[in-house]
C-alpha positions in Angstrom: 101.0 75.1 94.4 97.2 76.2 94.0 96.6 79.7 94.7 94.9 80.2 98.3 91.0 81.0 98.1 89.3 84.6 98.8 87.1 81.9 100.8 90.3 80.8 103.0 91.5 84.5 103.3 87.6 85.7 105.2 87.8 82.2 107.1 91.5 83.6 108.6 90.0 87.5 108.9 87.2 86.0 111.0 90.3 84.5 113.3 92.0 87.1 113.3 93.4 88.2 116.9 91.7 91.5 117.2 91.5 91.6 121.5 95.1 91.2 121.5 96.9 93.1 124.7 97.9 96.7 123.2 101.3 95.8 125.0 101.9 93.6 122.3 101.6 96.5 119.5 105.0 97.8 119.0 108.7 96.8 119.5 109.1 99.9 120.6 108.1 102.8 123.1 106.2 104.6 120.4 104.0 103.4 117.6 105.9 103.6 114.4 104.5 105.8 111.7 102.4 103.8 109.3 102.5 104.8 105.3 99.1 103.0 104.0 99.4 102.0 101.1 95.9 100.6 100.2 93.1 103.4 100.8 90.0 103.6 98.7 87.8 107.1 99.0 84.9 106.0 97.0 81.7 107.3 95.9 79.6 105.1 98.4 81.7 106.6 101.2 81.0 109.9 100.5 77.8 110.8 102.5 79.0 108.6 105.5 82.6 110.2 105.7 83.9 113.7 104.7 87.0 114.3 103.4 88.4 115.5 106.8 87.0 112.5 108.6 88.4 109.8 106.5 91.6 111.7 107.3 91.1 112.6 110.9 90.4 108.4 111.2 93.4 107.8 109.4 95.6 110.1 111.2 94.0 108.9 114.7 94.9 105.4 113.6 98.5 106.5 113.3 98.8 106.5 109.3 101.4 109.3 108.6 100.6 109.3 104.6 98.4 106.9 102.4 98.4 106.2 98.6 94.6 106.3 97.7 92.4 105.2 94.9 89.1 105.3 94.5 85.9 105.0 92.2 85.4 107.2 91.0 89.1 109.6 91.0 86.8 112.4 92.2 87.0 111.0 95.7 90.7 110.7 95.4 91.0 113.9 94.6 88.9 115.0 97.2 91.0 113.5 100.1 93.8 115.2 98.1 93.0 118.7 98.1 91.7 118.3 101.9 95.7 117.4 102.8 98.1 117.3 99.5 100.8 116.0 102.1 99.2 113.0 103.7 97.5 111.7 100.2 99.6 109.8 97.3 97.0 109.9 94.7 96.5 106.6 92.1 94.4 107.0 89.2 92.2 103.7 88.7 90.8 102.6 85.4 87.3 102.8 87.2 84.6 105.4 86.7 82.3 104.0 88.8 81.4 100.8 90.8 80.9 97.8 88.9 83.6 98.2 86.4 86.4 95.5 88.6 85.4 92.8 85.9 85.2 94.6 82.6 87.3 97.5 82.1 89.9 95.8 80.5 88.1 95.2 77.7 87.0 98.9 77.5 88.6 100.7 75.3 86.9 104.2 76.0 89.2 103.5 79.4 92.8 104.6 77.9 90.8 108.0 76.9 89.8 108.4 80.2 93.1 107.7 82.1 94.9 109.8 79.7 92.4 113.3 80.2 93.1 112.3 83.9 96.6 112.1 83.7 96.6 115.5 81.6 95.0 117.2 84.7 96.3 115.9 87.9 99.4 114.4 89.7 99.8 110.9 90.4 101.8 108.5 91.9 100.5 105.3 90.1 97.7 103.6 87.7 95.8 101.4 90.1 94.6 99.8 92.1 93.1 97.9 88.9 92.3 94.1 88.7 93.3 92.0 86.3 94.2 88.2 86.5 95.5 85.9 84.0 95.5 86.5 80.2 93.3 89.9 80.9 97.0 91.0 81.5 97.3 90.7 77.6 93.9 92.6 76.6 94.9 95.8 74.1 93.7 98.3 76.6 95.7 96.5 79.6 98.6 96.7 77.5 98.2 100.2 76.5 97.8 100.8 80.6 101.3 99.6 80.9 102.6 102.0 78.8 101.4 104.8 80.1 102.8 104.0 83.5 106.0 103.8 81.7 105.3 107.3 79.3 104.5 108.7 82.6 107.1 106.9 85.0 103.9 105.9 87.3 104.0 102.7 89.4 101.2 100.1 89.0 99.1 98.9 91.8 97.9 95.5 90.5 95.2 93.2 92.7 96.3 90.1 90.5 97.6 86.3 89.9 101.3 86.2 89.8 100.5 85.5 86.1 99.6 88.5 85.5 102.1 89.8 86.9 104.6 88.0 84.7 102.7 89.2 81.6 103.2 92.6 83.0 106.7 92.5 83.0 107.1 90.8 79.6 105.7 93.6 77.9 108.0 96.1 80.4 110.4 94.9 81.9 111.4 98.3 84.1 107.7 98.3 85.0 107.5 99.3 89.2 104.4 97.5 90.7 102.7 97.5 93.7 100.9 93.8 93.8 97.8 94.1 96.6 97.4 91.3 98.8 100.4 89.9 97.5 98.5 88.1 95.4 96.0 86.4 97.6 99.0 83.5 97.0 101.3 81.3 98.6 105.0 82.3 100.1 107.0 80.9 97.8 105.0 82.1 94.6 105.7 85.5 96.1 109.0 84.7 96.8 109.7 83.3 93.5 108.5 86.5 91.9 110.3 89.2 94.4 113.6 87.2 93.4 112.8 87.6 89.1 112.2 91.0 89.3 113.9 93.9 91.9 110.9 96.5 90.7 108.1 94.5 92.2 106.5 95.5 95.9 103.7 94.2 97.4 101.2 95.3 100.4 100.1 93.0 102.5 96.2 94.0 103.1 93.7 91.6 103.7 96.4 88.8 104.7 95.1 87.5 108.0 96.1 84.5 107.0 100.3 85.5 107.3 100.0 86.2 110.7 96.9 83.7 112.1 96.3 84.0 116.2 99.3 86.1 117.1 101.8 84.0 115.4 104.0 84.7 112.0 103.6 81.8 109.9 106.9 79.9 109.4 107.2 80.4 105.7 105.7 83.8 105.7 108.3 84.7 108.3 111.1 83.8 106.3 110.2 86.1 103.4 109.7 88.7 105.2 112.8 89.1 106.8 114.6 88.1 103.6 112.6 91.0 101.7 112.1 93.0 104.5 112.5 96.5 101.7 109.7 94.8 99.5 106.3 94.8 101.5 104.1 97.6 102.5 100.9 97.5 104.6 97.5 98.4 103.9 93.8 98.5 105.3 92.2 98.7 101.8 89.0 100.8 102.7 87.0 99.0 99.9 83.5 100.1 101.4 82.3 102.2 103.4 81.8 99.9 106.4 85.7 99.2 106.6 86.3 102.6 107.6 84.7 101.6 110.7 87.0 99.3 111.0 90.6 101.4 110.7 91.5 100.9 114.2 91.4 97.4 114.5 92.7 96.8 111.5 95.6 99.1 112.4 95.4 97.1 115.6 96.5 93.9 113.6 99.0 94.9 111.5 100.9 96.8 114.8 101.0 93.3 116.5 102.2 91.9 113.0 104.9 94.5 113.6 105.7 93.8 116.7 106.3 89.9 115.9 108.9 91.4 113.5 112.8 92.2 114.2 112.6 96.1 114.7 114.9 97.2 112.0 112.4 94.7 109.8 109.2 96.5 111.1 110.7 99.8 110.3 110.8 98.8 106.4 107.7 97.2 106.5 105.9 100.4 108.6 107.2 103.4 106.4 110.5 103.4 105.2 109.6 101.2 102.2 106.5 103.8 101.0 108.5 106.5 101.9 110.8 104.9 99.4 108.7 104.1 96.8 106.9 107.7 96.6 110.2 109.1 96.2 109.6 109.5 92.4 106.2 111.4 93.0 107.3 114.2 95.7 110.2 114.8 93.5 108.3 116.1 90.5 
């Protein structure tokens, strides 16, 4: 089936049941802890936002830790030094805005990510884009192994072509696919089923949970990969970070539609799980 449209995802977002009743937030008395695992600290957010107040807003919104990329890394490791606990830094390929479409043919990148990874601790290589055949480019191939020199996880926006290119050149690679792929249930079922090292967060997909309501086929893989998703606000400018709490506010009544023991995975216990790896080194 064709891939759903960036077009269709904004149409859901704008329907999105943001007035909600709070009542409806959590299965239970109190709001579970939320591990993010799509934040974005970037250069144009900066000025707007300290370090302390992206946190504070964050922490406010009921985010108990976040894995964080930005462009450039200096904002990540901004937010990092301001609360080593709460932040899981990821290195993107990204030096500065602009580079989404290009970098992958850039071979001055692998230089880059490798003085990075020489300096600082990291969780994961990403979030980077990369659809298609880009998955096959020299330097995206040369990012792949240095997740696996490094035993990083991969945080790929991406087709689930790519994603099968990524795992034919490694096929112990741990990836984090954001949005799920912008695609359809059963691609993303298909794909959780091939390979047990593949996650994926479920920002930006308003379209799972329309007006309050689970969608049938959505609903199904959820519960049957309830250890396999993650959520995420992805602060990708600066105006989103106006927007944590009701973001926050839909993915609690997405929650909340969910069996308990389901929304627990889904809330922390999967990043907890994930991050594992990092805390231990």
């Amino acid at each position: 089936m064709k891939k759903l449209s960036h077009l269709a995802i904004l149409l859901f977002s704008f329907l999105s049941p943001w007035v909600l009743s709070a009542a409806q937030a959590d299965n239970d008395s109190e709001p579970l802890p939320i591990f993010d695992a799509h934040i974005h600290y970037s250069d144009d957010a900066w000025e707007a936002f300290s370090p302390d107040d992206a946190i504070r807003r964050l922490r406010e919104a009921g985010v108990k830790r976040a894995m964080v990329s930005s462009s450039s890394d200096e904002g990540t490791q901004r937010l990092y030094q301001a609360d080593p606990f709460f932040v899981v830094p990821s290195l993107r390929p990204y030096r500065k805005r602009g580079e989404l479409q290009t970098w992958m043919h850039d071979e001055s990148v692998i230089p880059y990510l490798k003085e990075r990874l020489q300096k600082y601790r990291y969780a994961a290589i990403g979030e980077l884009h990369v659809d298609g055949e880009e998955a096959n480019t020299a330097v995206m191939r040369e990012v792949v192994q240095l997740a696996k020199q490094h035993g990083l996880m991969m945080h790929v926006h991406s087709d689930a072509q790519a994603i099968k290119f990524i795992f034919e050149q490694d096929p112990q690679a741990r990836i984090l696919w954001a949005h799920a792929g912008f695609e359809f249930a059963e691609t993303v079922r298909e794909l959780l089923l091939l390979h047990d090292n593949l996650w994926a967060d479920l920002s930006f997909r308003y379209d799972i949970f329309p007006n309050g309501t689970i969608m049938p086929e959505w609903q199904q893989v959820l519960l049957d990969h309830a250890d396999r998703f993650l959520l995420g606000i992805d602060t990708y400018t600066p105006q989103r970070w106006l927007q944590v709490n009701e973001v926050m506010q839909w993915q609690r009544q997405l929650l909340a539609a969910l069996p308990s023991g389901v929304a627990r995975k889904i809330a922390y216990q999967n990043g907890e799980r994930i991050t594992r790896p990092f805390d231990g080194k």
